[in-house]
C-alpha positions in Angstrom: 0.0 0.0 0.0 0.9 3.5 -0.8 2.5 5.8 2.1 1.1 8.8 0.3 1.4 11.0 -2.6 4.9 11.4 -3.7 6.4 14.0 -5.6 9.7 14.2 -7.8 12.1 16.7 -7.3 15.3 17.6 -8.4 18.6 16.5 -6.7 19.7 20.2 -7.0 17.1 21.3 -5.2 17.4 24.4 -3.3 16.9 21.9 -0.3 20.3 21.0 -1.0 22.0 23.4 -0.8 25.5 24.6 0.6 24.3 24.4 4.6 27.3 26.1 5.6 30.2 28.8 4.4 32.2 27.9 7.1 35.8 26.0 6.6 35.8 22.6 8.0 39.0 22.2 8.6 38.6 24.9 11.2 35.0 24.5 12.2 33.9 25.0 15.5 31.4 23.5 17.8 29.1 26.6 17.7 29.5 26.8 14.2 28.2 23.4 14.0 26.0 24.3 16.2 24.7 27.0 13.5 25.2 25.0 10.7 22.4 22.4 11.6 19.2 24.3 13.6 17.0 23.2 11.6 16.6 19.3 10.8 17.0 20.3 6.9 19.8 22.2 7.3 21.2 19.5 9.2 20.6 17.0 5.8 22.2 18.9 4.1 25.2 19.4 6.1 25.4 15.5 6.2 25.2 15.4 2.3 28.0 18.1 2.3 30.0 15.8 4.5 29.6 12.7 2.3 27.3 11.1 5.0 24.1 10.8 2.8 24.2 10.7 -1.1 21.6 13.0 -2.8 22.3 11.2 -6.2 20.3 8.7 -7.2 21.8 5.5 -8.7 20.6 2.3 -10.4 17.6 0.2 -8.7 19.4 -2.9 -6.3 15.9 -4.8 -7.6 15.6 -3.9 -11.7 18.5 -1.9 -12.1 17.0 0.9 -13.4 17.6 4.6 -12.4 15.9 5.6 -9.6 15.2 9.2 -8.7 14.5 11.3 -5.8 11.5 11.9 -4.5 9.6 14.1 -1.6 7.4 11.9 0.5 5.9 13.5 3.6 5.6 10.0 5.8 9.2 9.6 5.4 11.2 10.9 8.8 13.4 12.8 6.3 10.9 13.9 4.0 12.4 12.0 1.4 13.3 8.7 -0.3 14.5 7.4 -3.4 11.7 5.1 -5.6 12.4 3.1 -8.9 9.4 2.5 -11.4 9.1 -1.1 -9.9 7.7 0.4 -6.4 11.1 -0.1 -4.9 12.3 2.5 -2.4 15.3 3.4 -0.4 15.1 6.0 2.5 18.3 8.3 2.3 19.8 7.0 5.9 19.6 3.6 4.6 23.6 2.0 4.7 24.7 5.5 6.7 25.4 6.0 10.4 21.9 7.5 10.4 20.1 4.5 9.5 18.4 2.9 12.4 18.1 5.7 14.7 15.2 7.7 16.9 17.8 11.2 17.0 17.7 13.7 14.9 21.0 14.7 12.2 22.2 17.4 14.3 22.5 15.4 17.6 24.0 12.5 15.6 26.2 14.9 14.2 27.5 16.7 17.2 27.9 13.4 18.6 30.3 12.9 15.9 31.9 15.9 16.7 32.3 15.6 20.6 33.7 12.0 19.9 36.7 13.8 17.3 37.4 16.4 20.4 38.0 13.3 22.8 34.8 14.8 25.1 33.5 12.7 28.0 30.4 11.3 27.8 29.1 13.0 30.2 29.9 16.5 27.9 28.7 14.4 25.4 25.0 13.6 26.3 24.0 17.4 27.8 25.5 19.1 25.0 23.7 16.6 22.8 20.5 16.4 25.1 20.3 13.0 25.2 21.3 10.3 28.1 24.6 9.5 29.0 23.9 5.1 28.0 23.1 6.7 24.2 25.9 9.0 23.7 27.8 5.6 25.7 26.6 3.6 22.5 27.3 6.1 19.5 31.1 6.1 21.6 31.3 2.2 21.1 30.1 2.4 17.2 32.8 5.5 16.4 35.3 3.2 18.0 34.3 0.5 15.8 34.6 2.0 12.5 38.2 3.8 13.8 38.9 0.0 14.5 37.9 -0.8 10.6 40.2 2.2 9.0 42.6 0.9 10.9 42.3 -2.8 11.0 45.3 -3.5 8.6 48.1 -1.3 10.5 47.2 -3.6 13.6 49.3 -6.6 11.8 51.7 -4.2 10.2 55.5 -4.9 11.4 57.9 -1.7 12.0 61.6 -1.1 12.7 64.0 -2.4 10.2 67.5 -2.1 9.4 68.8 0.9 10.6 65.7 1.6 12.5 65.3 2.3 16.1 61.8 1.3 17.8 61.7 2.2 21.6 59.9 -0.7 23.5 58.0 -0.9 26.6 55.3 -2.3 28.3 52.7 -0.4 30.8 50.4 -0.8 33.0 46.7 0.3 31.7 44.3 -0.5 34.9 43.6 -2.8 37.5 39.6 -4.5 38.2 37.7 -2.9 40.5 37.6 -5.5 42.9 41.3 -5.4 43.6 43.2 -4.1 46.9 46.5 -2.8 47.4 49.1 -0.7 45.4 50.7 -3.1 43.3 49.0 -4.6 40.3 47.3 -7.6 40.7 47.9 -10.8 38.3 44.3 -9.5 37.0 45.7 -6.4 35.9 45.5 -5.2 32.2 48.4 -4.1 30.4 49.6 -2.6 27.4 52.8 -3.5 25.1 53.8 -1.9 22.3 57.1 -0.1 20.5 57.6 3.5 18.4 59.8 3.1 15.2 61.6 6.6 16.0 62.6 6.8 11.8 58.8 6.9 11.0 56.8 7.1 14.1 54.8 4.1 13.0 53.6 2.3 16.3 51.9 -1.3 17.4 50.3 -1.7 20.7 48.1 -4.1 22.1 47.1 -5.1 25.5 48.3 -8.2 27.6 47.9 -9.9 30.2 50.8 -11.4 31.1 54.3 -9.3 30.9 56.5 -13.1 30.6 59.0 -13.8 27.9 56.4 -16.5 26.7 54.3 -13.5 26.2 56.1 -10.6 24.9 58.9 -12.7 23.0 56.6 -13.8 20.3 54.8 -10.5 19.9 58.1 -9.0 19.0 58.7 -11.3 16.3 55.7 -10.5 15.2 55.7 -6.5 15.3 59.1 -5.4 14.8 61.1 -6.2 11.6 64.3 -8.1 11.9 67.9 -6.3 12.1 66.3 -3.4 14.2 67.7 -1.5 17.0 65.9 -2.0 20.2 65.8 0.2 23.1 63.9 -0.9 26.1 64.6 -0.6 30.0 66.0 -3.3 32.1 62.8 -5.4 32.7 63.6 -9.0 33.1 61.6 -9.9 30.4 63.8 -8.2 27.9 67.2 -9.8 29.7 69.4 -11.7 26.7 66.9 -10.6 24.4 69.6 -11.0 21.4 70.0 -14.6 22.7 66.2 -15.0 23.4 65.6 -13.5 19.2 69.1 -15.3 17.5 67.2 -15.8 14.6 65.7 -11.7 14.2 69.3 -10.6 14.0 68.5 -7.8 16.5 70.6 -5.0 17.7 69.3 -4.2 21.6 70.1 -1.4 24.1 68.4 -1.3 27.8 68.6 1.9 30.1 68.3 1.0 33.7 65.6 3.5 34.6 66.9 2.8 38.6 69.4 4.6 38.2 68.8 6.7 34.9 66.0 7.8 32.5 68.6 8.7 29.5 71.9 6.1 29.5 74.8 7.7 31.0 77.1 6.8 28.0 74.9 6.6 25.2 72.4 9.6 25.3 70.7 8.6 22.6 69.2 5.2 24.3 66.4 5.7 26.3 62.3 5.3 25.9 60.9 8.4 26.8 59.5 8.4 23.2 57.3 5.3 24.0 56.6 6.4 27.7 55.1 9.9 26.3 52.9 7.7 23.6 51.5 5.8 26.3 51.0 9.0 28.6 48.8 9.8 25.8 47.4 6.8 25.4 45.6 6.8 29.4 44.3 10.1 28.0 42.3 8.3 25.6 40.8 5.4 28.0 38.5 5.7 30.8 39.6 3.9 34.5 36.2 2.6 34.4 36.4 1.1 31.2 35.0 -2.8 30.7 37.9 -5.2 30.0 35.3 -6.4 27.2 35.8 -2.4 25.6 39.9 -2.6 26.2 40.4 -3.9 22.2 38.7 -0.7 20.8 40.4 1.5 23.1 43.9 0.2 21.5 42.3 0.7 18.1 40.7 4.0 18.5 44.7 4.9 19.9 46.5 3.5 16.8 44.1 5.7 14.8 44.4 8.6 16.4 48.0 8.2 15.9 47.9 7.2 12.4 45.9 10.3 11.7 48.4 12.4 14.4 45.0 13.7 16.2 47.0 16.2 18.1 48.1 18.3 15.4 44.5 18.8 13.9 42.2 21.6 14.9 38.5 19.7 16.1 36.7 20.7 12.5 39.7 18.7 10.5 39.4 15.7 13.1 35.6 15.9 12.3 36.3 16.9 8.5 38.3 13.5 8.1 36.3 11.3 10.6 33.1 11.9 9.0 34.9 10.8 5.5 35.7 7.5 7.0 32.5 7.3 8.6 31.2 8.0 5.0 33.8 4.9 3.6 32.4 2.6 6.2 28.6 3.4 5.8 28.2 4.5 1.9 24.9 4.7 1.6 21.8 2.9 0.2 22.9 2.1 -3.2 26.6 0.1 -1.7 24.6 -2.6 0.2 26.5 -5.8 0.6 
């Protein structure tokens, strides 16, 4: 049965139009903020994002061209219909689809989540609950974890490379007493190539040589220079790696953060990169949550998050947002 009368439009329709005249690679939040106050102009700030596509493509059914239609039943007030009755809403295959909010909530989500907001800042800016803007949190984290699911078996270091190398301690269960780290604890391994600043890290639960060892021969490429500190793990580590042809360097950090003799061995590199890195995850976090922390870390690195104003981290998330949810006419 018919949801109503229909009517075609044009796809460069003044609904469409330019929403903003603001740069994004410097927008602000109250320029956002601007940008989408009504739900339309909010469409169309998704469509100037790459979010939603506003051209039609052939029918998934007959393969025919559809086109673009207004429907007033629809929640956006639009859809796309083929001459065999089949339809496609606009949000269908986007980050929209599926969901009770309105664009410009979805969107500032987007946008809090780029700035690294709490999601407490999150939900009031948002005017939503804090378990919603909680579950948009866990699906950005998931698509960083696609862009970047291929660097996460990528080796670094080399020949003539140095990678700094360290392990750290992320966060003990709630349940646990005392000031050392129980065997429960989580932690985090990982190593900097200091040639290209490529990283891996990963979390662990166990800091043995049965462990680490074969992580590093799985990570770091062989003949590389590694510096680490004195933990026992890393003891005879050329012996432990014969085969990897390694060159390795400790600092005993006892003693001395930067090695007496040799300046240029140390890890404060890696030690700053995981100071970041307990920026990024909660103390509260569920040990079920700890794998997309470490992915939503190696992209922000990737994409060096720190050195971009909040509009570019937005600009570029919402383009990988846009790769991961194309829109109705890339279904699987």
């Amino acid at each position: 049965m018919e949801s109503g009368p229909s009517k075609r439009i044009r796809s460069s329709s003044h609904h469409f139009s330019n929403s903003t005249s603001f740069d994004l690679r410097t927008l602000t939040f109250r320029q956002l903020v601007l940008s989408t106050a009504t739900e339309d102009e909010a469409l169309s700030f998704a469509i100037q994002l790459g979010l939603i596509s506003k051209s039609p493509e052939n029918c998934p059914k007959c393969k025919n061209m559809m086109e673009l239609y207004k429907e007033s039943k629809n929640k956006h007030g639009l859809l796309f219909r083929c001459k065999c009755n089949k339809t496609l809403s606009l949000s269908t295959n986007t980050i929209f689809e599926n969901s009770s909010l309105k664009f410009w909530q979805i969107l500032s989500i987007i946008y809090h989540f780029c700035n690294l907001d709490n999601v407490t800042k999150c939900a009031q800016q948002c005017e939503i609950n804090a378990e919603t803007a909680s579950q948009w949190y866990n699906k950005m984290r998931l698509i960083a974890s696609i862009i970047v699911s291929n660097l996460s078996e990528q080796k670094i270091g080399g020949v003539d490379h140095v990678v700094e190398m360290d392990e750290f301690h992320l966060y003990t269960p709630k349940n646990h007493k005392g000031r050392e780290p129980s065997k429960s604890a989580v932690w985090g391994f990982g190593g900097i190539d200091i040639n290209t600043k490529d990283i891996f890290v990963l979390p662990v639960d166990h800091r043995n040589k049965e462990t680490l060892l074969p992580l590093i021969r799985k990570y770091i490429e062989p003949g590389s220079t590694i510096y680490s500190d004195m933990f026992g793990t890393y003891r005879n580590l050329e012996n432990d790696l014969t085969d990897m042809n390694i060159i390795h360097r400790s600092v005993n950090h006892k003693n001395e953060f930067v090695k007496f003799d040799d300046p240029q061995v140390h890890t404060q590199t890696v030690e700053r990169l995981w100071g970041t890195f307990r920026t990024v995850i909660p103390k509260t976090t569920n040990m079920s949550m700890t794998d997309s922390y470490f992915a939503l870390f190696l992209y922000l690195v990737k994409y060096e998050w720190t050195k971009r104003h909040p509009g570019d981290r937005f600009r570029l998330f919402c383009k990988h947002v846009g790769e991961i949810h194309p829109g109705p006419f890339k279904l699987d």
